[in-house]
ZADO-815180 format. One line per field, with one value per residue (C-alpha): x, y, z. Coordinates in Angstrom, 3 decimals, always signed. Layout:
% residues N
x (X;...)
y (Y;...)
z (Z;...)
END
This chain:
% residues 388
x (-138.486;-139.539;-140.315;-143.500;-146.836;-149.458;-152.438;-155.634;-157.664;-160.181;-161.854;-164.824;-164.743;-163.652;-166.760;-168.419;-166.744;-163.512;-161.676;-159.565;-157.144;-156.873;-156.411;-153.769;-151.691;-152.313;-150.587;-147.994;-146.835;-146.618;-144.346;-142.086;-141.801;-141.398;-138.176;-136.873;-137.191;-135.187;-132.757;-132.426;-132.150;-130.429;-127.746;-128.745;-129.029;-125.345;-123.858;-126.573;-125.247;-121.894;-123.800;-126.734;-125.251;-128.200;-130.914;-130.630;-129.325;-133.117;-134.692;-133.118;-133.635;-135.985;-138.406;-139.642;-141.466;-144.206;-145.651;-147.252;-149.436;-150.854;-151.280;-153.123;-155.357;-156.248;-157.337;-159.424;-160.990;-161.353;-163.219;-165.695;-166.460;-166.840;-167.845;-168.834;-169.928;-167.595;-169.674;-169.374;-171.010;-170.747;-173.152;-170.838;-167.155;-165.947;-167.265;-165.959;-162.567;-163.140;-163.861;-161.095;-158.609;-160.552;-160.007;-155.873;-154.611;-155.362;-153.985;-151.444;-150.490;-150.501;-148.023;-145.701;-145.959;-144.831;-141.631;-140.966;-140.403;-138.883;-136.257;-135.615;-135.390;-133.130;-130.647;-129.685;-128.305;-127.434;-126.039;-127.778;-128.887;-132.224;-132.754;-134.738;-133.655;-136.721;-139.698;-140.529;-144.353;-144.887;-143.011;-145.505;-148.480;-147.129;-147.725;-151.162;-151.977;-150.474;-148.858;-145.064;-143.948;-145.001;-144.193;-140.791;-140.410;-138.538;-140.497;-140.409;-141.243;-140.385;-143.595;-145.280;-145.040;-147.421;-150.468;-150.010;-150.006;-153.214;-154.742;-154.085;-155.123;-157.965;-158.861;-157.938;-160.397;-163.368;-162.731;-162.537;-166.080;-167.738;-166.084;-166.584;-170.576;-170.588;-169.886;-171.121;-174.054;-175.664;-173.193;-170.349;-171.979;-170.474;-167.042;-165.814;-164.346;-162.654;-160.875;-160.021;-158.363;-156.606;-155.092;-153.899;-152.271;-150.677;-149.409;-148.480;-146.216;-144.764;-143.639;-144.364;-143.047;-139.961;-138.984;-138.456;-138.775;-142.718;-142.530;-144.554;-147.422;-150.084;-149.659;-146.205;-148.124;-151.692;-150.254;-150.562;-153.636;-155.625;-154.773;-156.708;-159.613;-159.502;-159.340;-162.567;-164.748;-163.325;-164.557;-168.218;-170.066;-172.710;-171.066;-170.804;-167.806;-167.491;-167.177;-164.858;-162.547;-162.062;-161.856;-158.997;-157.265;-157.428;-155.966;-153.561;-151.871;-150.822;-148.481;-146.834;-146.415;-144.247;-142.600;-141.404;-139.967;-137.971;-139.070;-139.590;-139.787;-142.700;-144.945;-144.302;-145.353;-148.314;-149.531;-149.152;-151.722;-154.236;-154.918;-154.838;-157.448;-159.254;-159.541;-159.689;-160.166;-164.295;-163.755;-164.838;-163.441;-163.991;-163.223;-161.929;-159.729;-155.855;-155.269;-157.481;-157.553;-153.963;-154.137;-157.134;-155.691;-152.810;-155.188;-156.996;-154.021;-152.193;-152.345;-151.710;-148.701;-146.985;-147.959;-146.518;-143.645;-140.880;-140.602;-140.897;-137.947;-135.684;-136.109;-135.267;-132.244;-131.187;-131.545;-129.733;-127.201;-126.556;-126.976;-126.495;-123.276;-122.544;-122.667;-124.386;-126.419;-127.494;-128.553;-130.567;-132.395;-132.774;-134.387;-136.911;-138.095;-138.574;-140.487;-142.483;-143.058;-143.804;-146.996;-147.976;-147.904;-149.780;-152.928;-152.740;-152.664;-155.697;-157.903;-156.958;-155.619;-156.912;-160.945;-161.488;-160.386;-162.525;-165.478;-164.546;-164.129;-167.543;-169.410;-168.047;-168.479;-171.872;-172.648;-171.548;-173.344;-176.929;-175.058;-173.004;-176.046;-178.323;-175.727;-175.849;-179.192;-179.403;-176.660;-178.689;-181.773;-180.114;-178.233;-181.618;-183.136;-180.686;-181.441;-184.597)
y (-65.714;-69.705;-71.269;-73.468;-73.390;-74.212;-75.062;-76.660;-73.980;-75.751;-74.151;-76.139;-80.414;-82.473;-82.336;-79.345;-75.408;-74.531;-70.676;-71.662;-68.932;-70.286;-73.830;-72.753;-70.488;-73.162;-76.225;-73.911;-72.579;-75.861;-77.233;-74.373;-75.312;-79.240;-78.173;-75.414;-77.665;-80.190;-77.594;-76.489;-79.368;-81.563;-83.412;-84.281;-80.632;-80.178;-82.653;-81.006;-77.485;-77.618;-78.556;-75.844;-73.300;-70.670;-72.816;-74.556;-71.404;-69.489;-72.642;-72.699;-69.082;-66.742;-69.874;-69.860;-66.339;-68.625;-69.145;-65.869;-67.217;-69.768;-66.865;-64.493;-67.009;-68.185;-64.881;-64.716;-68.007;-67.272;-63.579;-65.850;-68.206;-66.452;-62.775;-62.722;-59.117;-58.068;-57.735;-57.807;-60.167;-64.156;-66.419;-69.130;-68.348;-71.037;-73.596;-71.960;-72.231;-75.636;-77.068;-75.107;-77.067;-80.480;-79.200;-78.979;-80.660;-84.560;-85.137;-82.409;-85.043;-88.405;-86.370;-85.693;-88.977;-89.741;-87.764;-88.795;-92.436;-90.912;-89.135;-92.719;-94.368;-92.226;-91.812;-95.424;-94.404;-91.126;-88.104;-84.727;-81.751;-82.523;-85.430;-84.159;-86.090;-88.382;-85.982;-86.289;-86.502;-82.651;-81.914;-84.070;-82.522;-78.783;-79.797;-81.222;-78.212;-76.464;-74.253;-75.729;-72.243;-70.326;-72.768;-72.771;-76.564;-77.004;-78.234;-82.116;-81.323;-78.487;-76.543;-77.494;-73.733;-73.013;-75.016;-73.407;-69.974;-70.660;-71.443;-68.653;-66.576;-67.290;-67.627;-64.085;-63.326;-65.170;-63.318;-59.827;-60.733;-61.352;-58.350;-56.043;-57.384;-56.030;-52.538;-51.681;-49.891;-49.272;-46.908;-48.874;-51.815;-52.143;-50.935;-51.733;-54.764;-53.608;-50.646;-53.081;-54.817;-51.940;-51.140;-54.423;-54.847;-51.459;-52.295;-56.126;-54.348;-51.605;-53.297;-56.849;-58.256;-56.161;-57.940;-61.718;-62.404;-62.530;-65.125;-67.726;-65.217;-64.337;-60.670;-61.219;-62.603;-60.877;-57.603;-60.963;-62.671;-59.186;-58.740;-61.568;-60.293;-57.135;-58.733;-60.758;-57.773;-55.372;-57.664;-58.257;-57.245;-56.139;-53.294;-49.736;-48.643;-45.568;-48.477;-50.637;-47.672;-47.099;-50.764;-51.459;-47.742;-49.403;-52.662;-51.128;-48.434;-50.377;-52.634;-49.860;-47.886;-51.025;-51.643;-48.018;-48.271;-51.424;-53.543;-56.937;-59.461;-61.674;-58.851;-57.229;-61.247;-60.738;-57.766;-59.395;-62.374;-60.086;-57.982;-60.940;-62.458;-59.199;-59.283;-62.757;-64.955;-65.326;-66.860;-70.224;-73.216;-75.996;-79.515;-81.296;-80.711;-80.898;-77.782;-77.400;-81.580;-81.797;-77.662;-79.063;-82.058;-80.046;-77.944;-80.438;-82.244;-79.351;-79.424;-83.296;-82.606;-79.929;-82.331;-85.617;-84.476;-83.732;-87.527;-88.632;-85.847;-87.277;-90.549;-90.650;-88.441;-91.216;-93.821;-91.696;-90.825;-94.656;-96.472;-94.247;-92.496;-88.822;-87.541;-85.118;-86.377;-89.205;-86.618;-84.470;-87.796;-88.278;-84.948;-85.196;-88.389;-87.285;-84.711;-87.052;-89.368;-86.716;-85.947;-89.345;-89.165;-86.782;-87.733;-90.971;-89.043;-87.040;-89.537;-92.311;-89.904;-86.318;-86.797;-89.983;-88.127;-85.175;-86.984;-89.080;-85.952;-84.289;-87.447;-87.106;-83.694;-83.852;-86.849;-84.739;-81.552;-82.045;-83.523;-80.196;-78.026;-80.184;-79.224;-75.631;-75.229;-76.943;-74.626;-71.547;-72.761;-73.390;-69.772;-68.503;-70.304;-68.720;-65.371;-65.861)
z (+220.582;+220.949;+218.169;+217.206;+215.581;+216.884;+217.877;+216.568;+215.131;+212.922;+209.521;+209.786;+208.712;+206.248;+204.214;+202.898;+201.803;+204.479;+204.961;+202.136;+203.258;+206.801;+205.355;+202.677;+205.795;+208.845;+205.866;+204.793;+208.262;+209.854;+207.119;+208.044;+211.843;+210.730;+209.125;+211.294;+214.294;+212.034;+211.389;+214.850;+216.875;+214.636;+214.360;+210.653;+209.942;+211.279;+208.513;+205.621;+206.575;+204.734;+201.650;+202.328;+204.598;+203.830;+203.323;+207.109;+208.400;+207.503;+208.640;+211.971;+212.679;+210.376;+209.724;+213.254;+212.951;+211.244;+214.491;+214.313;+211.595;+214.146;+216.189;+213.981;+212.988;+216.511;+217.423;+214.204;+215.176;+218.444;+217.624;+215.228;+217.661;+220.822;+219.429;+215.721;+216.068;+218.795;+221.008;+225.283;+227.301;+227.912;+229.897;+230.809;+230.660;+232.699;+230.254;+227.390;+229.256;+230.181;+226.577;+225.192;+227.907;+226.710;+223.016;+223.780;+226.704;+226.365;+222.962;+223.968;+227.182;+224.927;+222.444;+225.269;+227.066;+223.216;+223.651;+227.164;+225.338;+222.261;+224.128;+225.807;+223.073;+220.676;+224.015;+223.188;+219.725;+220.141;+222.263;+221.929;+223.088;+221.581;+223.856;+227.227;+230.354;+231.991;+232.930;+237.015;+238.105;+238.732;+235.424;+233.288;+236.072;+235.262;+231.570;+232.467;+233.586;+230.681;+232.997;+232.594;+231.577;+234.011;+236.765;+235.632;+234.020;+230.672;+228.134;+227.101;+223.221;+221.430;+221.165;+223.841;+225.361;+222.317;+223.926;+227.027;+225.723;+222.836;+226.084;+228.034;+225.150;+224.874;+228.438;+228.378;+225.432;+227.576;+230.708;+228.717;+227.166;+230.302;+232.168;+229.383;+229.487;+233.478;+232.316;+228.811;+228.000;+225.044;+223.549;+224.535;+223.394;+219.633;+220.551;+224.033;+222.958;+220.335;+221.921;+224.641;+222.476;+220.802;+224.160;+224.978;+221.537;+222.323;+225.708;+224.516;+221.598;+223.215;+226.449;+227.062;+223.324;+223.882;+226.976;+226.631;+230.073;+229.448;+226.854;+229.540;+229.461;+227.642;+227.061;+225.092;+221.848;+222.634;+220.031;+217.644;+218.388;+218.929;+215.236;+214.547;+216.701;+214.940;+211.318;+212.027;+213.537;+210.663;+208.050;+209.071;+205.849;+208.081;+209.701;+207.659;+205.727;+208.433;+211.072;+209.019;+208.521;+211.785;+213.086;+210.354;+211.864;+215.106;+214.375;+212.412;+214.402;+217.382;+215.576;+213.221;+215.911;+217.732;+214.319;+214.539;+217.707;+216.825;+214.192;+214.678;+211.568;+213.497;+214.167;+210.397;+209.400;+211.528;+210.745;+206.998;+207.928;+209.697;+206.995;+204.481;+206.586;+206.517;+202.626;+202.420;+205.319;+205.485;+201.985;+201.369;+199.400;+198.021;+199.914;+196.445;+193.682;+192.812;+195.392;+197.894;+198.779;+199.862;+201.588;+203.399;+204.964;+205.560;+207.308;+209.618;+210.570;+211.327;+215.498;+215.390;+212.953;+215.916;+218.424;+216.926;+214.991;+217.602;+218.807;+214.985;+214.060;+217.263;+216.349;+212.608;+213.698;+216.092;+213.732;+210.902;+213.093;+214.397;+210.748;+208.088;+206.563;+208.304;+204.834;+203.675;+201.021;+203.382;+206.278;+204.000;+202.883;+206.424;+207.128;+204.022;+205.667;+209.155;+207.498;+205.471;+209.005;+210.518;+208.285;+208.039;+212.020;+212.012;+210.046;+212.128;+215.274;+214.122;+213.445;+216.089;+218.844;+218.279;+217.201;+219.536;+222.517;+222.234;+221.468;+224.750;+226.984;+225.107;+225.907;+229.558;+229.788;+228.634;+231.192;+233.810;+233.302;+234.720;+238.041;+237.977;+237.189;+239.998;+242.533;+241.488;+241.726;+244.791;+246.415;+245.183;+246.975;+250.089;+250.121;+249.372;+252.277;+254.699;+253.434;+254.122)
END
């Protein structure tokens, strides 16, 4: 499986009560893929392993399964945002697309125009598997797109394939809404959506996640993200405990049954998250105090800390590897500071990359719509002329 976390799900702004849970999972996940990418792509983690043979052996392997965290969580987001009750039906799914593509891509493009320049720079003091070769025009256009995978284009940072697929997820979750709201009625109403999502967790499982020759597509980690759906709609406190039962059966079954066929440590971990954000994820906390201050900025600066750190981690390798002893002493002081850069890269991305751009591409966006609307209506009146 690739290895990553991901992407930007927010628990609400600085100020003011957060999901302490999501906070406290989103800090502590990301720290994990900080130091398994370290581990993996070296080469400081190659002169640290003699010394810590276990330790950077977990990190560079097991420690990647805390992407499904990111994943869990996104769908739990995604089910609050989009369907708090779980139920069909959305007005305008194109524009829910379109601002989750605004909400991703163009700090997700800066980042990797970032690593395009890293990889050129550490080249000149180092040789490494790690390094990506200069990215061509439909490469970096692919990534635009956030379609690399699929298209077939390596990725320049590690974890870029994470964007794409957050994306595609919920794209997919959108587009299931507004079908679903074509065809229910008012028995189907309350539950279409969730048993639709109960069969596509079953099918994801069961066939797609056993095959890693879907890992570019959406349907791979939807067994994930639909238990993140599920945990959301199973916890409204408005539904009845009759309804509750059954919702928590249905998210429950599909991914014991797939851990019975072959058990997989990332979908056990998920399965973990969902129903911890079941019991515990509508909870609030507070924004201060000795905890929650440093598990909320965690939090927040969680997507620019994936996006940013690759670049930081390849170029504090290069310049370990160029100026400082290969010992290993030296190379694990090396790795604890590409970890610290990389968090301090990350809050500085978030607030001088990350929040300027969207409110940018908002205030563009929102320019745009009553010229985009004018021309709708416009094209409505003249197809109705003709019919008439």
């Amino acid at each position: 499986m690739k290895a990553v976390p991901g992407a930007g799900v927010g628990a609400r702004g600085a100020s003011g009560p957060q999901f302490g849970l999501i906070n406290l999972l989103k800090a502590g996940a990301a720290q994990l893929i900080v130091l398994h990418h370290l581990a993996f792509y070296g080469p400081m983690s190659d002169h640290v392993r003699p010394l810590l043979p276990g330790l950077i052996g977990w990190l560079s392997d097991s420690a990647r399964i805390a992407v499904q965290v990111f994943l869990v969580i996104g769908g739990f987001l995604a089910a609050k945002s989009l369907s708090p009750a779980g139920v069909p039906g959305f007005d305008t799914p194109l524009t829910a697309i379109w601002r989750r593509y605004v909400k991703l891509a163009p700090p997700f493009l800066v980042a990797t125009l970032v690593a395009a320049v890293a990889s050129t720079l550490a080249s000149e003091w180092m040789t490494h598997h790690s390094i990506s070769p200069p990215p061509t025009l439909r490469q970096l256009g692919a990534h635009g797109l956030l379609m690399h995978g699929v298209l077939g284009y390596s990725s320049i940072s590690a974890g870029a394939w994470y964007v794409a697929i957050d994306f595609q997820l919920y794209a997919l979750v959108v587009a299931a809404l507004w079908l679903a709201g074509w065809v229910a009625g008012p028995r189907l109403r309350h539950w279409l959506m969730p048993v639709l999502t109960t069969l596509g967790m079953a099918f994801s499982l069961l066939y797609f996640n056993l095959d890693s020759d879907w890992d570019n597509w959406a349907i791979y980690f939807f067994g994930s993200y639909g238990l993140g759906l599920m945990a959301w709609w199973a916890g409204d406190p408005a539904r009845k405990p009759g309804a509750v039962f059954l919702l928590l059966v249905m998210m429950l079954l599909p991914a014991l049954a797939a851990l019975m066929v072959e058990f997989r440590s990332r979908i056990a971990l998920a399965l973990v998250v969902a129903c911890a954000l079941y019991l515990f994820g509508r909870v609030k906390a507070g924004g201060h105090g000795l905890l929650w201050t440093p598990v909320h900025w965690l939090g927040r600066i969680s997507y620019s800390v994936f996006l940013i750190h690759f670049p930081v981690c390849l170029l504090v390798n290069a310049a370990f590897t160029r100026f400082a002893p290969a010992d290993p002493l030296w190379q694990g002081l090396g790795m604890l500071t590409a970890w610290g850069v990389s968090l301090l890269a990350g809050d500085v991305f978030h607030h001088w990359v990350e929040l300027p751009l969207g409110r940018v591409v908002q205030s563009a966006t929102l320019e745009l719509r009553p010229a985009l609307l004018g021309h709708t209506i416009t094209a409505r009146r003249v197809a109705q002329s003709n019919v008439r």
